[in-house]
C-alpha positions in Angstrom: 22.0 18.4 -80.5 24.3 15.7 -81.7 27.2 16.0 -79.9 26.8 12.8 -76.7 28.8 14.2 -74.0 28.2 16.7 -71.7 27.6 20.5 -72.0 27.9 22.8 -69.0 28.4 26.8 -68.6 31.1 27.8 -65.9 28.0 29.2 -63.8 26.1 26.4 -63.4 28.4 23.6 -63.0 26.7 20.3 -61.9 28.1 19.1 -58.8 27.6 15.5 -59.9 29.9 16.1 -63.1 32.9 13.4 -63.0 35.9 14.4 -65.0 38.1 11.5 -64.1 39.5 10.2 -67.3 37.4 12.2 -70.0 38.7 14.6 -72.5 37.9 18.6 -72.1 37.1 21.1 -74.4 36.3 24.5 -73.0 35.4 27.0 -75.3 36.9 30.4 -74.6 40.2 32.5 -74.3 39.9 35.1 -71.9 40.0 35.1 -68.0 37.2 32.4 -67.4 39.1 30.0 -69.6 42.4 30.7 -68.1 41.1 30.3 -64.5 39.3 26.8 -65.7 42.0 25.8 -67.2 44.3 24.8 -64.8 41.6 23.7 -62.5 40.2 21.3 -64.8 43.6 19.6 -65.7 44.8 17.5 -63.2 41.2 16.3 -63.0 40.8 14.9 -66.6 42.3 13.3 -68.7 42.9 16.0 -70.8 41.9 20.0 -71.2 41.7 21.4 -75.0 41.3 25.7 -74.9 39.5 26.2 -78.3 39.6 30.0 -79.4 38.8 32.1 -82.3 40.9 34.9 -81.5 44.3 35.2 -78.6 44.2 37.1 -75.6 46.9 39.1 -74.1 48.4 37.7 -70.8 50.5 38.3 -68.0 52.0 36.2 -65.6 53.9 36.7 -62.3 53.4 35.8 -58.3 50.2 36.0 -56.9 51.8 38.0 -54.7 53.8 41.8 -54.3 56.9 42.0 -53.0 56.3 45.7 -51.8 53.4 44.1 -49.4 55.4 41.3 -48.3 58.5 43.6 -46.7 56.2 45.8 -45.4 54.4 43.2 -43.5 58.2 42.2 -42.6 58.5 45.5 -41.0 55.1 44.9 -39.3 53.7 48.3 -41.4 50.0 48.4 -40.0 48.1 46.9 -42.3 46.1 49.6 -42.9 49.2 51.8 -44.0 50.0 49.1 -46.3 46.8 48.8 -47.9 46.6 52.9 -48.9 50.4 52.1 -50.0 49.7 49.0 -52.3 46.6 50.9 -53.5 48.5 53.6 -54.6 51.2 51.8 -56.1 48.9 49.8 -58.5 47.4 52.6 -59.6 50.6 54.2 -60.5 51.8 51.3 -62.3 48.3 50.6 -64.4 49.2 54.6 -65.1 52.2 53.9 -66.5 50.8 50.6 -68.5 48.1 52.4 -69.7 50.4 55.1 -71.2 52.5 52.8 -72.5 49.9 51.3 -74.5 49.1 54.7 -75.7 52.6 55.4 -76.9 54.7 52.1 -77.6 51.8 49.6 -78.2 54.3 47.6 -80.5 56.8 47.5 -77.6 54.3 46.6 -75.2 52.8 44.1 -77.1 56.5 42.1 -77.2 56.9 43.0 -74.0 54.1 40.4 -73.3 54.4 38.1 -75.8 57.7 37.5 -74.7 56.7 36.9 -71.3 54.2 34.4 -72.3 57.0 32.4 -74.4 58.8 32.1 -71.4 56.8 30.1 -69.8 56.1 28.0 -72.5 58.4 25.0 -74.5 61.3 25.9 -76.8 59.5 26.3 -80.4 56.0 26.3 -79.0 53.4 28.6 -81.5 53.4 31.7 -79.5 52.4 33.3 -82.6 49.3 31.0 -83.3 47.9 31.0 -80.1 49.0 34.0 -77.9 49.5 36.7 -80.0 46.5 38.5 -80.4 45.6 40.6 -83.6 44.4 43.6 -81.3 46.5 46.2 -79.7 47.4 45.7 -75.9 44.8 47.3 -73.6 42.2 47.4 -76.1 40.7 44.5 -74.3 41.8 43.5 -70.9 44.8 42.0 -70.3 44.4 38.8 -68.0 46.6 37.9 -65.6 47.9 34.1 -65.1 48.8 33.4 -61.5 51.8 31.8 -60.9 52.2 30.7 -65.0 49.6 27.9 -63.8 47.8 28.1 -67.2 51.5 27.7 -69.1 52.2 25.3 -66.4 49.4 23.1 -67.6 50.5 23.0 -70.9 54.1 22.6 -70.8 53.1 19.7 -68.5 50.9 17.8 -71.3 47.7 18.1 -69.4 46.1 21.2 -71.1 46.7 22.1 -75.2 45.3 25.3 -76.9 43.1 24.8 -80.3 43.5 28.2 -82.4 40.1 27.5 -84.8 36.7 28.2 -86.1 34.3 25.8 -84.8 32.3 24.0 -88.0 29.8 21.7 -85.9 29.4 19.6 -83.5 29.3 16.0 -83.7 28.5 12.9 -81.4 31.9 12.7 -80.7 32.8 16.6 -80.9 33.5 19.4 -82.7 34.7 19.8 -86.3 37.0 22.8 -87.2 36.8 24.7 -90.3 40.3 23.8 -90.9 39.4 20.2 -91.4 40.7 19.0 -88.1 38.6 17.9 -85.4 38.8 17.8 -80.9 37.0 14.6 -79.8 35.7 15.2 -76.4 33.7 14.1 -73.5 32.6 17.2 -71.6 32.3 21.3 -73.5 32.4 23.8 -71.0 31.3 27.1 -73.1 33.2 30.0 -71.6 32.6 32.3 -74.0 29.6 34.6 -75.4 29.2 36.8 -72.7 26.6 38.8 -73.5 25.8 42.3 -71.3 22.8 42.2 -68.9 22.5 46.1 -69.7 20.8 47.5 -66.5 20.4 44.1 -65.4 17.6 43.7 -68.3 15.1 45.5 -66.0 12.2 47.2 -68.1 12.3 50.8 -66.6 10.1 52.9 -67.3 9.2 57.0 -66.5 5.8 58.2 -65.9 4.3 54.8 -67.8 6.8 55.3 -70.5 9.5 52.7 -71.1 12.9 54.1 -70.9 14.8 53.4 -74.1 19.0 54.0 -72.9 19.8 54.0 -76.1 18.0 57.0 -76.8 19.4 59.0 -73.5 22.9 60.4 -73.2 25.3 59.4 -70.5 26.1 62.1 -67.9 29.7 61.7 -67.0 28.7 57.6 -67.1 26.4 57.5 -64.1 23.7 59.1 -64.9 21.1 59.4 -68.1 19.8 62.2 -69.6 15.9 62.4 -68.8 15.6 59.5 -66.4 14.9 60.7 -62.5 16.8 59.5 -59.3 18.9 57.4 -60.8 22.5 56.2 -60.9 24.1 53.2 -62.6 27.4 52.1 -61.5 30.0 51.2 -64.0 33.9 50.5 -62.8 36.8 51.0 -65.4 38.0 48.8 -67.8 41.5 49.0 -67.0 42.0 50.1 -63.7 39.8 47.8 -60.9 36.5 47.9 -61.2 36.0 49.3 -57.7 37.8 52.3 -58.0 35.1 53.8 -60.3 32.2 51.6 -57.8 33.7 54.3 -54.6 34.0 57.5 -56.7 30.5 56.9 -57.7 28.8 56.0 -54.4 31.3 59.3 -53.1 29.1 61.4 -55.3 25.9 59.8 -55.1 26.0 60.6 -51.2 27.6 64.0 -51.5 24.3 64.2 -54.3 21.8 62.8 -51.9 23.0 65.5 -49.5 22.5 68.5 -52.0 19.0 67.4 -52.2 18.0 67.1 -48.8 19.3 70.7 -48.4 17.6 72.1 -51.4 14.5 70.0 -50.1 14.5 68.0 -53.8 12.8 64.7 -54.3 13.7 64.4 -57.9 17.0 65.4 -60.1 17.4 64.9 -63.4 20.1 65.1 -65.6 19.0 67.1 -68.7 21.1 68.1 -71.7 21.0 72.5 -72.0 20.4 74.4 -75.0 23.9 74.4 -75.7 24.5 71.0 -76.1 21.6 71.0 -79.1 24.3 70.4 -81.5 26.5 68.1 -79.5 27.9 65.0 -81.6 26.8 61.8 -80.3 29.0 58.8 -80.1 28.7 54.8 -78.8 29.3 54.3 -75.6 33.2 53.4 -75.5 35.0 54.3 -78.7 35.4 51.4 -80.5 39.3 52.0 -81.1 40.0 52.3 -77.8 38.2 49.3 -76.1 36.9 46.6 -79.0 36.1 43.6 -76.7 33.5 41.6 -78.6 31.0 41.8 -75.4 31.3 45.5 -75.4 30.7 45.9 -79.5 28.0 43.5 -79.3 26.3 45.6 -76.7 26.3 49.2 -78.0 23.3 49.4 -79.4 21.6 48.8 -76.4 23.7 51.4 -74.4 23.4 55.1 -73.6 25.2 57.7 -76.3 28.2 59.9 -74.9 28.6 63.4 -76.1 31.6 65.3 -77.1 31.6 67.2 -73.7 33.4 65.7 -70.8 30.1 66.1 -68.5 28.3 64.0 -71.0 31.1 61.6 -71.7 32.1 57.7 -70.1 35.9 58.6 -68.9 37.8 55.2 -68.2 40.9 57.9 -66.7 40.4 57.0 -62.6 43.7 59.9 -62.5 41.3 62.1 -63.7 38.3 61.1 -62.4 39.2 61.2 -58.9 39.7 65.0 -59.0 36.6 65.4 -61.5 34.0 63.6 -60.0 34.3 65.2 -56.2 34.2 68.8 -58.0 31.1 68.2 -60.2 29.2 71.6 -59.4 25.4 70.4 -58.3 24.3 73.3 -58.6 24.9 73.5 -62.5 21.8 74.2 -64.9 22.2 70.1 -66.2 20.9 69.1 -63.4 17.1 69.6 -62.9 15.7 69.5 -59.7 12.2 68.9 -58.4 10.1 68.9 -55.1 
């Protein structure tokens, strides 16, 4: 309520906004604040990133050098798409197991690519060098080094900080220091819309998620003709998005020959005495949107049938061998 200048979220960005010789502060570290970053910095007068906590990056062309020979050799471009679509999910494999076994090498692996892009005696450790392990939040990916580009340039600085308060002029830091400022874009506090906030309900009764348990991460126990799609974390999003809508179809058709209007995911007597667990294990995948959002989200059980897999190499053969005609599954006229 103090602060004078102008505050705008990413998603509603005013049109009218004139950035021509004001100072920037966009609060945020992740992908949205990398993206902006860069944008915003040959358009003001100067682009502040203030963070709490680093974020892992990586940086390279926007571009694969696998795609462009094959285009060279004039591959049909439909050969090269299956190609390049198996190739990154071999090598998010292999990142992914790295993760799992050499998180320490990993981890220098990118810091050191980050300070390579950056000036000689720059604070790599300050502010990109996170406190988490690689992978356990996503790794975001810098285009063409444009973000480090920025910086090294003048035009954008990064603000490693807690914020105290805002001002008339602009924030106040708990360290004492302070970023005077014109415009705040607030890229940061993403909050989960969990089932896009929509009050569903069974037979008059609203549907707590919480209270169900996840079947294989697309379905909930108790609640009827329904399927939620959620991608992986660490492989694209849409890989998950196809295996689901490849079941939900080869799910549709099992009804229609059983002559079912209804199925239900239920859990059996033998999974009375199932432990119940968040959502995502909390080791494995601690980004502050996720942990904010479990309580609102539907347990997983220690079965895989009742469990959120974030494994696409596994999934893919898992998912198209679900038996439909297994007792879980309750089916009605």
């Amino acid at each position: 309520e103090q602060f004078k200048g102008e505050v705008v979220h990413p998603q509603h960005w005013p049109d009218s906004i004139d950035l021509a010789g004001k100072r920037v502060t966009v609060i945020g570290s992740g992908a949205t604040a990398a993206t902006l970053i860069p944008a915003l910095a040959d358009r003001c007068a100067h682009v502040t990133m203030l963070q709490r906590t680093p974020t892992y990056f990586a940086t390279g062309r926007n571009a694969d050098a696998l795609a462009d020979e094959l285009r060279k050799l004039e591959v049909d471009e439909a050969w090269i798409h299956e190609i390049m679509r198996r190739k990154v999910v071999r090598d998010r494999a292999d990142l992914i197991e790295r993760a799992r076994t050499h998180p320490d090498a990993l981890k220098q692996q990118l810091i050191a690519g980050v300070k390579a892009c950056l000036p000689e005696g720059y604070d790599v450790e300050r502010h990109f060098t996170p406190p988490y392990k690689p992978l356990q939040q996503r790794v975001a990916f810098v285009p063409d080094g444009d973000l480090f580009k920025a910086i090294s340039a003048g035009k954008a600085s990064v603000v490693t900080d807690h914020i105290a308060q805002f001002d008339e002029k602009g924030i106040q830091l708990q360290s004492g220091d302070r970023i005077d400022c014109d415009v705040v874009v607030t890229a940061t506090g993403f909050d989960l819309s969990v089932m896009g906030d929509i009050p569903f309900s069974v037979d008059g009764r609203a549907v707590d998620f919480a209270q169900t348990v996840s079947y294989r991460g697309m379905m909930f126990s108790g609640v009827p003709n329904m399927t939620w799609v959620y991608g992986y974390g660490r492989y694209s999003w849409t890989l998950r998005a196809e295996l689901v809508g490849q079941f939900v179809c080869r799910l549709l058709q099992h009804m229609q020959t059983r002559k079912a209007r209804h199925v239900t995911p239920m859990t059996r007597p033998e999974d009375a005495d199932m432990a119940l667990g968040t959502w995502v294990d909390a080791q494995d995948l601690n980004a502050g949107y996720m942990l904010r959002s479990l309580h609102r989200l539907p347990r997983r059980g220690d079965k895989p049938e009742w469990q959120h897999s974030q494994d696409y190499l596994y999934e893919r053969k898992a998912l198209p061998s679900v038996d439909l005609t297994d007792p879980l599954f309750s089916y009605a006229d």
